[in-house]
Z-matrix of the N, CA and C atoms (Angstrom, degrees):
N
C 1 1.469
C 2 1.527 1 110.68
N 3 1.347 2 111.57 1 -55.46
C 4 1.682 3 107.17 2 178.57
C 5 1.456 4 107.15 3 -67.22
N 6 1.270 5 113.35 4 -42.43
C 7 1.731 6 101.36 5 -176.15
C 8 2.038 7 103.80 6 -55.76
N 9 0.915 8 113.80 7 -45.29
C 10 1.639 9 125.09 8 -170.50
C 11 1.708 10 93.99 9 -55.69
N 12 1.153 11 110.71 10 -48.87
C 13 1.415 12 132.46 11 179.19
C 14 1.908 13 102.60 12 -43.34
N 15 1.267 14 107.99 13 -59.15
C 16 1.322 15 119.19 14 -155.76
C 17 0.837 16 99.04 15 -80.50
N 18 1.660 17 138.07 16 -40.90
C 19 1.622 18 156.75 17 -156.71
C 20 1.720 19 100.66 18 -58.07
N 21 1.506 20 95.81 19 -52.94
C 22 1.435 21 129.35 20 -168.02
C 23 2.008 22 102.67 21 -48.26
N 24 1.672 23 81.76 22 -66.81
C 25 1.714 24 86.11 23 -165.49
C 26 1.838 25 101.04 24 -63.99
N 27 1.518 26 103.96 25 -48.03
C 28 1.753 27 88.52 26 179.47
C 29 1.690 28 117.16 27 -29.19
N 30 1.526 29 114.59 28 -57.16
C 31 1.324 30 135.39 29 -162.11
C 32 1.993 31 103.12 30 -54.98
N 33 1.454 32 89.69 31 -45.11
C 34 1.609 33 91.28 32 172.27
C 35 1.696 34 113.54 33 -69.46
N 36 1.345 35 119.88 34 -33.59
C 37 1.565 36 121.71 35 171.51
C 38 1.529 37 103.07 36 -58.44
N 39 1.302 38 120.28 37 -85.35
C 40 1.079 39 99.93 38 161.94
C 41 1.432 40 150.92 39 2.60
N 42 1.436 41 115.99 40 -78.63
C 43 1.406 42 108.95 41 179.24
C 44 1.546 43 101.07 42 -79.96
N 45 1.266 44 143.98 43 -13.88
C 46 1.256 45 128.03 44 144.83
C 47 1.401 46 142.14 45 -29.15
N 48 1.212 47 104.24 46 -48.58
C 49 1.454 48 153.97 47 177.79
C 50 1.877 49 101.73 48 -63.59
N 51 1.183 50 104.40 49 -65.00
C 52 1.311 51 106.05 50 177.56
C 53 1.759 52 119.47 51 -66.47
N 54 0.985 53 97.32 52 -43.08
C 55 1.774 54 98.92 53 177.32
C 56 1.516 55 112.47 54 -49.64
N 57 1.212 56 124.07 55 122.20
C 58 1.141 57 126.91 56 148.66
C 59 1.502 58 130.03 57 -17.27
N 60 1.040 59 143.54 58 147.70
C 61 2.058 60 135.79 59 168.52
C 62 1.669 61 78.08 60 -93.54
N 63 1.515 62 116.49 61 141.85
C 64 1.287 63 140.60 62 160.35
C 65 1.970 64 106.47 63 -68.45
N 66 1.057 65 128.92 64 139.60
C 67 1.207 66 156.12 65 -163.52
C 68 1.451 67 99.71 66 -104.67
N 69 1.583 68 105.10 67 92.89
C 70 1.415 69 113.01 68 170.63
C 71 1.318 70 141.28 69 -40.75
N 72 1.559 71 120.11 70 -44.10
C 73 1.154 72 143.01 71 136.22
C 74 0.987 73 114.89 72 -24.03
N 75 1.776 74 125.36 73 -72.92
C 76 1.537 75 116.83 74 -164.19
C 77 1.343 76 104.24 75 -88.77
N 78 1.371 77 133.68 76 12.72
C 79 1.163 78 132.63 77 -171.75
C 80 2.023 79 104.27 78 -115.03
N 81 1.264 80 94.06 79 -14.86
C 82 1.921 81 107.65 80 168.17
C 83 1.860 82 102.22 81 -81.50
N 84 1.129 83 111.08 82 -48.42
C 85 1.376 84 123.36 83 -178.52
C 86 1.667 85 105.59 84 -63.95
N 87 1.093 86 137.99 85 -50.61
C 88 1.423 87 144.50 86 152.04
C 89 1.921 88 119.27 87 -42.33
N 90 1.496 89 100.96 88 -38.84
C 91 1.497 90 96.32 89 177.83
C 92 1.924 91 103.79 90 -93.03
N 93 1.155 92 117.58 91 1.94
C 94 1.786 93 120.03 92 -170.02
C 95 2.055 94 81.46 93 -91.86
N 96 1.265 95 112.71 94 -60.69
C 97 1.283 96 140.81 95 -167.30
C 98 1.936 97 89.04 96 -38.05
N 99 1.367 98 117.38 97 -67.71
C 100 1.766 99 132.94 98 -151.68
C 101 1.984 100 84.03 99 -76.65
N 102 1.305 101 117.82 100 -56.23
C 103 1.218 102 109.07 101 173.44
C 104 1.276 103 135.92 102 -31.95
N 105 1.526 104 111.37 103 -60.76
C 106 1.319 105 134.16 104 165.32
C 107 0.951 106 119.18 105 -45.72
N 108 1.047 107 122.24 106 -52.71
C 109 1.727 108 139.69 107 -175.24
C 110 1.809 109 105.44 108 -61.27
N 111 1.501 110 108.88 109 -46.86
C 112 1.649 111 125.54 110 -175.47
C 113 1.834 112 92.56 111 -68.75
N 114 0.401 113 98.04 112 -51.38
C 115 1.893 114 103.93 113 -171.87
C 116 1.338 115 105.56 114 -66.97
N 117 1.362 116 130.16 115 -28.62
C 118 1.636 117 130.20 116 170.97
C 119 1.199 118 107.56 117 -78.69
N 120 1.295 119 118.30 118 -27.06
C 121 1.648 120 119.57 119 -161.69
C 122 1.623 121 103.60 120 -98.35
N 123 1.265 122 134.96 121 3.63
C 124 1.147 123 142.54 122 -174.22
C 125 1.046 124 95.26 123 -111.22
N 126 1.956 125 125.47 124 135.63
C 127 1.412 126 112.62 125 -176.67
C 128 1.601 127 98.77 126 -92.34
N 129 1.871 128 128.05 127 -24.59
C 130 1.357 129 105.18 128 161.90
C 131 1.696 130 139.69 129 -22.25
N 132 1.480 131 97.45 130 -54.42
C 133 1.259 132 104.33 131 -162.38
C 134 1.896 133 110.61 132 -114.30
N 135 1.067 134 107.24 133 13.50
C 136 1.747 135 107.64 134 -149.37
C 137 2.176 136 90.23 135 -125.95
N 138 1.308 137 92.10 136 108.64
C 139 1.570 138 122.21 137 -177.00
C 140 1.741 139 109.40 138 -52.39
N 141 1.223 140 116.50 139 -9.51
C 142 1.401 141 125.19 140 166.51
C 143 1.186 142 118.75 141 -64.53
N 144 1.612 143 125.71 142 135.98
C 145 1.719 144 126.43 143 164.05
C 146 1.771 145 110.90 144 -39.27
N 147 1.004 146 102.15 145 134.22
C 148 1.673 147 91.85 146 157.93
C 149 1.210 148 131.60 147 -8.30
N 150 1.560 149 92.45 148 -82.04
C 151 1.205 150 121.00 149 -171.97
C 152 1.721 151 113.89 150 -41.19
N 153 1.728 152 103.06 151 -50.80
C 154 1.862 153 104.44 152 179.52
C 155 1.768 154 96.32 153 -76.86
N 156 1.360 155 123.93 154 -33.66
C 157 1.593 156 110.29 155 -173.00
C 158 1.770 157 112.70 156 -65.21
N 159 1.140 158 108.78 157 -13.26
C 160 1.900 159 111.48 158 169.81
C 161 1.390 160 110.70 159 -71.32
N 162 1.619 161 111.04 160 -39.84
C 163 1.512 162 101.45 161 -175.47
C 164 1.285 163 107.13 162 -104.11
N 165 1.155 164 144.92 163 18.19
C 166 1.607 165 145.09 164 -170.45
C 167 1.533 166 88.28 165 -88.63
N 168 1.941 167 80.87 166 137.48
C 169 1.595 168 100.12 167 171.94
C 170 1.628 169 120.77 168 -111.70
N 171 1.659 170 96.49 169 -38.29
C 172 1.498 171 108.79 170 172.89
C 173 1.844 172 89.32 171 -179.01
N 174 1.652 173 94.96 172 153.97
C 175 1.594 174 110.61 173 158.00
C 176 1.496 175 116.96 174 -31.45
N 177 1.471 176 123.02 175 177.89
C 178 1.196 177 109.89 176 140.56
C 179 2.092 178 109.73 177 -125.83
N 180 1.191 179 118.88 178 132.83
C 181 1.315 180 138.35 179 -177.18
C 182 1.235 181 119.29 180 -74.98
N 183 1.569 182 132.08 181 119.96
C 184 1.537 183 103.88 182 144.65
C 185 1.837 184 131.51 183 -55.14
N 186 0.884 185 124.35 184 148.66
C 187 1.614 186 113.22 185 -177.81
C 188 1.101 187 117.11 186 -54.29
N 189 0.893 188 140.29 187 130.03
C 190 1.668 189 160.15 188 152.62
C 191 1.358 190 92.53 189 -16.04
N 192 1.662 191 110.23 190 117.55
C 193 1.705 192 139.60 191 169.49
C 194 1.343 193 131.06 192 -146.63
N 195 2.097 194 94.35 193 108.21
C 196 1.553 195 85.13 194 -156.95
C 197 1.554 196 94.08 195 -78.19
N 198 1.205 197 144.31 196 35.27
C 199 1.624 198 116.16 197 172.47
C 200 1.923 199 93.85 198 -98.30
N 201 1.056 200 103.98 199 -0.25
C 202 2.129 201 108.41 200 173.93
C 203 1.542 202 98.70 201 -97.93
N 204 1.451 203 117.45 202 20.29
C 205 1.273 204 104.86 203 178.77
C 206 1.877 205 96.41 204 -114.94
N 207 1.164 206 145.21 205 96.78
C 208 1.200 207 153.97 206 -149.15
C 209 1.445 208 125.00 207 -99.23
N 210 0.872 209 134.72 208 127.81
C 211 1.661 210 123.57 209 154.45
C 212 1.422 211 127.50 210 -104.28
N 213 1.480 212 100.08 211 113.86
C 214 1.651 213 99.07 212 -166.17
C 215 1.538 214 119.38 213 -110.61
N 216 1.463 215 118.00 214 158.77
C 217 1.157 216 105.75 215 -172.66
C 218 1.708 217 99.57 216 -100.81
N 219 1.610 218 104.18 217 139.04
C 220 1.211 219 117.30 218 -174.78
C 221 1.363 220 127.72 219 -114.91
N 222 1.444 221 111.64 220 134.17
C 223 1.629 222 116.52 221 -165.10
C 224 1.407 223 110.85 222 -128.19
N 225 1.429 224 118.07 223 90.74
C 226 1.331 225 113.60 224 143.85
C 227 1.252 226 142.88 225 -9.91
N 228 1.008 227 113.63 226 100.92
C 229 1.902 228 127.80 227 -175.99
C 230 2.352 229 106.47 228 -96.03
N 231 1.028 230 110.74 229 67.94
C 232 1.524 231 104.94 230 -160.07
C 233 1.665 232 84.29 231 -85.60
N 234 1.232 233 167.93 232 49.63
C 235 1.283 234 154.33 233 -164.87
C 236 1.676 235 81.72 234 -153.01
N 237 1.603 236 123.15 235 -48.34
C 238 1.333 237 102.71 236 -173.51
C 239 1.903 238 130.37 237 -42.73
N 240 1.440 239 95.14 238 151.24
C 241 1.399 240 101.10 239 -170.28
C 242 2.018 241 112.12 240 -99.28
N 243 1.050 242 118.39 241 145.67
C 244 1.589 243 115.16 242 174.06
C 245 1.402 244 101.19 243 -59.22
N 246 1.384 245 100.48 244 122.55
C 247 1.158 246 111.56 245 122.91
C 248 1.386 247 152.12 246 -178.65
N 249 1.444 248 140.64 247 -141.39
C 250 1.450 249 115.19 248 -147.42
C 251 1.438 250 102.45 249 -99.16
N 252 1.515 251 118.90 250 137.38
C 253 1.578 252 138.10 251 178.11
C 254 1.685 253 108.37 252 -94.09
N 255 1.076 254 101.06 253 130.81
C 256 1.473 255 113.59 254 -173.85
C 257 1.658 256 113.55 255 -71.83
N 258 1.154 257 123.18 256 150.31
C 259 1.645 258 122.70 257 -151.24
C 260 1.838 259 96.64 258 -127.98
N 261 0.770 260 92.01 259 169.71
C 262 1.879 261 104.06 260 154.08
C 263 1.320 262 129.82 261 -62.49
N 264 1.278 263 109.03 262 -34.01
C 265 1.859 264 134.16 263 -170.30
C 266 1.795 265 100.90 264 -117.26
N 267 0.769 266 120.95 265 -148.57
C 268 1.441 267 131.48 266 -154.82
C 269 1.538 268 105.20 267 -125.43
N 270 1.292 269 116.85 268 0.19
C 271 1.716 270 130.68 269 -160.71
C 272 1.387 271 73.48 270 -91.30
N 273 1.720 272 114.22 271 163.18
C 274 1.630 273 125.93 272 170.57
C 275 1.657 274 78.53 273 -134.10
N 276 1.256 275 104.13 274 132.41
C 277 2.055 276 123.13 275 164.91
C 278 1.628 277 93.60 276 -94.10
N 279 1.418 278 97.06 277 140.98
C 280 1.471 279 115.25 278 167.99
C 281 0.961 280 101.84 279 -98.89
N 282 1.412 281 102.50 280 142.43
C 283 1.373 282 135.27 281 178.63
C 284 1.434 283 139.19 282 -152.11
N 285 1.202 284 146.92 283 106.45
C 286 1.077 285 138.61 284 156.28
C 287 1.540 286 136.66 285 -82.87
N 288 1.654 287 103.41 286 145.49
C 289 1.797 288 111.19 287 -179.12
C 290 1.311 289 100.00 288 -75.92
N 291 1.330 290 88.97 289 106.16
C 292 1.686 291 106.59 290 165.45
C 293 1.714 292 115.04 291 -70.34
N 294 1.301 293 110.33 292 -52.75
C 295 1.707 294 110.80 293 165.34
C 296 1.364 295 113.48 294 -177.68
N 297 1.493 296 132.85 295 -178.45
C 298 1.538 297 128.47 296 163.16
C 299 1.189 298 132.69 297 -105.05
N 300 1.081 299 112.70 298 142.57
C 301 1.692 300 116.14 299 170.20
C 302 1.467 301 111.57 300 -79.24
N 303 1.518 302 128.04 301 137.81
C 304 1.359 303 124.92 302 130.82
C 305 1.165 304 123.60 303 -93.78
N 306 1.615 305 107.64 304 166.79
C 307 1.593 306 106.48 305 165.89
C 308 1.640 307 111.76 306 173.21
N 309 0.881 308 149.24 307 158.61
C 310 1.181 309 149.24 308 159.48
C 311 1.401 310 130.74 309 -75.52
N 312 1.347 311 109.43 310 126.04
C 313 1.399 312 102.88 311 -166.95
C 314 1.935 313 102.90 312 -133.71
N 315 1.074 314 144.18 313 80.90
C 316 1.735 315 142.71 314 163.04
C 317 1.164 316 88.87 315 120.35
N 318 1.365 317 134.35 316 32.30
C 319 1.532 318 139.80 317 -179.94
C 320 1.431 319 128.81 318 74.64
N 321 1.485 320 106.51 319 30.34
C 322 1.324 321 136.53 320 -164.16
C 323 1.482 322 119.95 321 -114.49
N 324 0.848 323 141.11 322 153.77
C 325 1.396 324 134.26 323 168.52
C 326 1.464 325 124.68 324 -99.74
N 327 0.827 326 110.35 325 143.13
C 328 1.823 327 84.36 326 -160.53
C 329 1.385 328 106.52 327 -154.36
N 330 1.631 329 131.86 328 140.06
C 331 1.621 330 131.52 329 -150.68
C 332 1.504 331 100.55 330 -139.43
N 333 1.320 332 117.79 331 119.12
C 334 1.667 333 118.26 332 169.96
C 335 1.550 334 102.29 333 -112.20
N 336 1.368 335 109.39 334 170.69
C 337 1.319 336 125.24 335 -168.77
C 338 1.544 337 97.39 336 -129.51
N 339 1.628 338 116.43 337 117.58
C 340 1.466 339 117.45 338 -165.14
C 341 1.697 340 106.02 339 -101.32
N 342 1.235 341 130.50 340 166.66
C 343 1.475 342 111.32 341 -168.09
C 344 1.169 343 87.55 342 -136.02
N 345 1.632 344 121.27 343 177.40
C 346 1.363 345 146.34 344 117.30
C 347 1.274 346 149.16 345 -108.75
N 348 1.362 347 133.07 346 113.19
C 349 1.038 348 146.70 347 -171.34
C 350 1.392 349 111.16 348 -52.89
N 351 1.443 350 110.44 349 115.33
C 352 1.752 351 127.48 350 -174.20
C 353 2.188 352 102.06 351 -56.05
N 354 1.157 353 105.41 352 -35.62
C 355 1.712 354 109.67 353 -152.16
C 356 1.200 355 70.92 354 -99.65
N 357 1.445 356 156.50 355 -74.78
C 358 1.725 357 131.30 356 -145.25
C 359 1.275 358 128.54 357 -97.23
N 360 1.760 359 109.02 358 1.81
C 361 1.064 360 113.02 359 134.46
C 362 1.277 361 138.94 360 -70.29
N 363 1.112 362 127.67 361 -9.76
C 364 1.810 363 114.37 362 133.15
C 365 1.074 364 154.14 363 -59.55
N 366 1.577 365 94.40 364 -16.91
C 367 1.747 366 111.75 365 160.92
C 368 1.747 367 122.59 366 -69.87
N 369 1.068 368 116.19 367 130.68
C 370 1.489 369 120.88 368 158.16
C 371 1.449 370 103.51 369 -10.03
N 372 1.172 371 95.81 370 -95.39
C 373 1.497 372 116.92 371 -157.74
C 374 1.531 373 112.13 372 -70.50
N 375 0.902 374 123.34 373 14.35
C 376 1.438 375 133.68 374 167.41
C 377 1.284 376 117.44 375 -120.38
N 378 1.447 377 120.15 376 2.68
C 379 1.646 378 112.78 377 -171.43
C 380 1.446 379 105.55 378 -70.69
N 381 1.223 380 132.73 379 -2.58
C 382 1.842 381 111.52 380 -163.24
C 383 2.070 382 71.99 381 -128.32
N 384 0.890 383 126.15 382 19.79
C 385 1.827 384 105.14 383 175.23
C 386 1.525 385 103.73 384 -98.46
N 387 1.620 386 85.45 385 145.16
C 388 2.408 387 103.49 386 -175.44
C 389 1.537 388 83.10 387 -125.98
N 390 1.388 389 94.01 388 161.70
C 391 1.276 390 119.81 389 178.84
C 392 0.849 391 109.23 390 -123.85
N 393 1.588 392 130.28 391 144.25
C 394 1.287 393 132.69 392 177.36
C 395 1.645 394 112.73 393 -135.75
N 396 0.727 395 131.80 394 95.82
C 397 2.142 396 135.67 395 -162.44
C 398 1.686 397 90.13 396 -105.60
N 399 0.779 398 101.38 397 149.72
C 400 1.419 399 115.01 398 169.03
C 401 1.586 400 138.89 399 169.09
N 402 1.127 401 152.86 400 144.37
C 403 1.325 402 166.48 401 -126.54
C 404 1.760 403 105.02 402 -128.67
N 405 1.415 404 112.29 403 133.83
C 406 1.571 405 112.72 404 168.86
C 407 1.914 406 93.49 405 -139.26
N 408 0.966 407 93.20 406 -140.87
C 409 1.807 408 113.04 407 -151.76
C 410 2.141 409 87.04 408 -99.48
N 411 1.243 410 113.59 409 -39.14
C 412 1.495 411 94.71 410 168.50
C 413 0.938 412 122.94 411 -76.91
N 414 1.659 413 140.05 412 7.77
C 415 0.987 414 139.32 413 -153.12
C 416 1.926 415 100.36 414 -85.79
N 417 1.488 416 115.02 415 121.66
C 418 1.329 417 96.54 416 178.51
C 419 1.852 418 106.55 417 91.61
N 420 1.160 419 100.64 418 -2.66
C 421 1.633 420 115.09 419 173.44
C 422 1.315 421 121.09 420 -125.83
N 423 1.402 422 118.64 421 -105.48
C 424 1.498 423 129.20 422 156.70
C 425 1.283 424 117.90 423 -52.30
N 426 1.947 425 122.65 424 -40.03
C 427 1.370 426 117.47 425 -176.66
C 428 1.692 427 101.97 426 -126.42
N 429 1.437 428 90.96 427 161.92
C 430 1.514 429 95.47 428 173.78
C 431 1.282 430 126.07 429 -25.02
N 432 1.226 431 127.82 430 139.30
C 433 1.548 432 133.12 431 -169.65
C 434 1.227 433 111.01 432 -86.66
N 435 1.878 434 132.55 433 -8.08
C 436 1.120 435 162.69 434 170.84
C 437 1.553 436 111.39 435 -61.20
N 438 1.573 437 90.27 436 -51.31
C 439 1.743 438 95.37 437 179.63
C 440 1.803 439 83.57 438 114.31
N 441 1.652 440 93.47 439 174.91
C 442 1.764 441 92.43 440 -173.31
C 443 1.637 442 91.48 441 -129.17
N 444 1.301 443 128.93 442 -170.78
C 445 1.336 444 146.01 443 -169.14
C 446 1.628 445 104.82 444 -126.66
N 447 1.330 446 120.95 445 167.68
C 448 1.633 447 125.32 446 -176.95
C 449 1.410 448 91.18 447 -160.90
N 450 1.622 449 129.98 448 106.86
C 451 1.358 450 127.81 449 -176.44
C 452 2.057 451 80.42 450 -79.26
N 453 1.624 452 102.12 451 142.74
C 454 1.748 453 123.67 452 143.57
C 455 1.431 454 121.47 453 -118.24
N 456 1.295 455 101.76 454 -173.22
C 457 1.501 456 109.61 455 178.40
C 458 1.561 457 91.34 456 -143.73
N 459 1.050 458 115.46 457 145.43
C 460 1.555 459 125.37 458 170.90
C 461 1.800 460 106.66 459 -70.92
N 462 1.779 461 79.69 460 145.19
C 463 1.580 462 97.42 461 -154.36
C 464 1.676 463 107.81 462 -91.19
N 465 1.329 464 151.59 463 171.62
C 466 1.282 465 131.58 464 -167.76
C 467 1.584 466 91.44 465 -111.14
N 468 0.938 467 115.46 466 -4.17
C 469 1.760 468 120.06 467 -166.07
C 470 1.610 469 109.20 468 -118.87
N 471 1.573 470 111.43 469 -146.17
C 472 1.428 471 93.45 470 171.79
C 473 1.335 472 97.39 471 -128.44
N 474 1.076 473 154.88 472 42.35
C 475 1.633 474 167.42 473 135.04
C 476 1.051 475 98.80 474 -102.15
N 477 2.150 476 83.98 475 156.24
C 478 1.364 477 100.54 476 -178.22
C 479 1.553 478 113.19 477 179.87
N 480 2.080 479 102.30 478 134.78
C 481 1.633 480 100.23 479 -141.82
C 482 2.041 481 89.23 480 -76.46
N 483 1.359 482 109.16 481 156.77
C 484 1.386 483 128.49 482 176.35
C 485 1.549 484 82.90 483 -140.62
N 486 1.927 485 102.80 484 115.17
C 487 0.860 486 104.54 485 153.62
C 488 1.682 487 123.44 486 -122.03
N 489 1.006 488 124.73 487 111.31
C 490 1.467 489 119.89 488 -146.28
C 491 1.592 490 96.36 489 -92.37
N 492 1.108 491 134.45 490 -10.61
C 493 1.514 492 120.27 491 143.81
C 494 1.541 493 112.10 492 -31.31
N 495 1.528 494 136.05 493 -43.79
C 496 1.299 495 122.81 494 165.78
C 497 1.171 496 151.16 495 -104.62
N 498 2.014 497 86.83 496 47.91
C 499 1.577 498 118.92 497 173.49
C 500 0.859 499 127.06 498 -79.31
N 501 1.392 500 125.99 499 118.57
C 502 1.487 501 122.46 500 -157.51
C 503 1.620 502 106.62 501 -131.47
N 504 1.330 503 108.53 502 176.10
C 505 1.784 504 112.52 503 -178.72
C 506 1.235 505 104.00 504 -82.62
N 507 1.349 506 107.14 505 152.89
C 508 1.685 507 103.34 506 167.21
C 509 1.879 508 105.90 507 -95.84
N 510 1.334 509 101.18 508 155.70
C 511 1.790 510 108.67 509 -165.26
C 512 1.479 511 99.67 510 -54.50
N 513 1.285 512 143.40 511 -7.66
C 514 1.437 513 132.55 512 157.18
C 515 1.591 514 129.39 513 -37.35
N 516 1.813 515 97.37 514 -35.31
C 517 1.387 516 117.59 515 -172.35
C 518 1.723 517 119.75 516 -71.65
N 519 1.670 518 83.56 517 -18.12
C 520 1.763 519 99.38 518 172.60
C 521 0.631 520 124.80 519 -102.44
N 522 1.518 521 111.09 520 -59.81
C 523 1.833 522 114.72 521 172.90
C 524 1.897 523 117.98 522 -126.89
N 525 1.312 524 87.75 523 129.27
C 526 1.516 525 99.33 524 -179.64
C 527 1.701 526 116.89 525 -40.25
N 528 1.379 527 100.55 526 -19.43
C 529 1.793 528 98.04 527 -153.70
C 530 1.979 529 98.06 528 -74.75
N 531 1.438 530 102.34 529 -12.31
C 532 1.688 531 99.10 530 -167.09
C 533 1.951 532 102.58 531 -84.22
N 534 1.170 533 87.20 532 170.77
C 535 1.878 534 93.69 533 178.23
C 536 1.975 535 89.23 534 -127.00
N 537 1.457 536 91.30 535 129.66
C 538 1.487 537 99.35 536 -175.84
C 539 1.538 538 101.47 537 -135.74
N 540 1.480 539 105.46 538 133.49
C 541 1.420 540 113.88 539 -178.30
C 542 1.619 541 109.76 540 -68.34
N 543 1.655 542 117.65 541 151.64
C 544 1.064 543 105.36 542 -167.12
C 545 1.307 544 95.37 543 -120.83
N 546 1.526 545 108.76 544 152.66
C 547 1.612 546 120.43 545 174.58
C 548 1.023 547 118.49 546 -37.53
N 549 1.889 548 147.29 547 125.61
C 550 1.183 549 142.96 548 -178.87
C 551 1.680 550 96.19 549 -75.55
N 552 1.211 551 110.80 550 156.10
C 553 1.561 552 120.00 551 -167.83
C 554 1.346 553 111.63 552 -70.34
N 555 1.383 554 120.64 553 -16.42
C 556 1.087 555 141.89 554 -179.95
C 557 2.118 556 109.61 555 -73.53
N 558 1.216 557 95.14 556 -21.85
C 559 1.437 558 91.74 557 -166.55
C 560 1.831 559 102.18 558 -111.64
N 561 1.505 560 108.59 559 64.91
C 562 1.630 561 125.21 560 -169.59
C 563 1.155 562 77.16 561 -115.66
N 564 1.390 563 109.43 562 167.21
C 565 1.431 564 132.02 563 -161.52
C 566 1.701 565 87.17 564 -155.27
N 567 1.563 566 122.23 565 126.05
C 568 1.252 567 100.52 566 -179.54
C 569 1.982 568 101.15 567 -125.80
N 570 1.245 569 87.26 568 69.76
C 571 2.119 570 118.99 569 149.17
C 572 1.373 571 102.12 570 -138.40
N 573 1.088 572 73.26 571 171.34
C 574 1.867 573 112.44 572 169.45
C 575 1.968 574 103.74 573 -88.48
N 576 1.466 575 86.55 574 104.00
C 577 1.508 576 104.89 575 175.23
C 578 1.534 577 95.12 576 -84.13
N 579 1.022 578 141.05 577 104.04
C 580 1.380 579 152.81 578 164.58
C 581 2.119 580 116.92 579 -87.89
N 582 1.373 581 99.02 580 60.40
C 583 1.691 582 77.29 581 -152.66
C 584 1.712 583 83.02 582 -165.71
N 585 1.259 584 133.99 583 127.85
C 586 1.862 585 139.62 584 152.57
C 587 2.076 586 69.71 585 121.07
N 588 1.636 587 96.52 586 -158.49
C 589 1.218 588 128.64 587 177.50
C 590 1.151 589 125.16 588 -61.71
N 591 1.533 590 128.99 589 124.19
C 592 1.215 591 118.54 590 169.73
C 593 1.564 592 134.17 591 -87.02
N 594 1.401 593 125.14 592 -148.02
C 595 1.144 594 116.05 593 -174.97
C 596 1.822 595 95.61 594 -99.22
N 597 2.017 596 91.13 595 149.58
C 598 1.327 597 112.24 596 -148.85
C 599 1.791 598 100.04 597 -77.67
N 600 1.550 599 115.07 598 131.94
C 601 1.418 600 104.16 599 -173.72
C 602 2.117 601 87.46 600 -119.48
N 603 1.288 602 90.16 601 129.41
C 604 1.705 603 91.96 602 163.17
C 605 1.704 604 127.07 603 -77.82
């Protein structure tokens, strides 16, 4: 009985033992990925026509790459002034440069300009969210020709993670009826961001 006993728990060490530890990172990028996907496929909440939200199965992704997962150093811009970001439609979104990121990205150096949204920063639950929109070398290829989005949260320090695995389209890319702010020209990236959502195939 105790030997059967003991046999038992080794066997559980063991296959314990053997399993891999799951990779937090690629396992956040996998739960942004199942989210996204649940929220398109619901016609409540999911920015698609009808018509494509009946047959939608899932996005399509570049593969999960942690070297697009970044740590950048971040600089506060508090002197910047509002103002208006150019849209799809004729609407201008307010916005202010909250500050920039550096960082290196394909052996490059490379600088974005992070924002805040004038209208959801009055919300609760939006007071600590940055925006980051921006354009690389797939843009208009592999990904939307629009450029894609990267929701943040303001950082307490002066870094700050950009992980562009959870770059996504803005609802322009689906349906015409939305007005989506467009990347300032300033916020190009000149690689091939291979990494979040690609461009939308029906």
């Amino acid at each position: 009985m105790i030997k059967s006993v003991l046999l038992s728990f080794l066997l559980v060490v063991l296959i314990s033992c053997s399993q891999p530890e799951k990779d937090p990172i690629v396992e956040g990028i996998k739960d942004f990925q199942q989210k996204l996907n649940l929220e398109y496929a619901d016609i409540k909440t999911s920015p698609l026509t009808k018509e494509d939200a009946i047959r939608f199965s899932s996005l399509e992704f570049f593969p999960i790459d942690k070297k697009y997962y970044v740590k950048a150093f971040f600089k506060r811009t508090p002197n910047e002034k509002l103002f208006d970001m150019l849209t799809t439609t004729s609407r201008l979104a307010k916005y202010v440069k909250y500050g920039e990121a550096t960082f290196n990205l394909e052996g490059k150096k490379q600088k974005l300009a992070i924002y805040q949204s004038l209208s959801l920063k009055e919300k609760p639950e939006y007071k600590d969210y940055l925006f980051l929109p921006f354009t690389d070398k797939t843009s208009g290829k592999e990904s939307y020709a629009g450029g894609r989005y990267i929701d943040l949260k303001i950082p307490k320090g002066d870094s700050i993670i950009i992980d562009f695995n959870k770059a996504y389209n803005p609802y322009c890319a689906y349906n015409h009826k939305y007005s989506c702010p467009i990347p300032p020209k300033g916020n190009y990236l000149d690689v091939a961001v291979k990494a979040g959502v690609k461009k939308y195939k029906k």
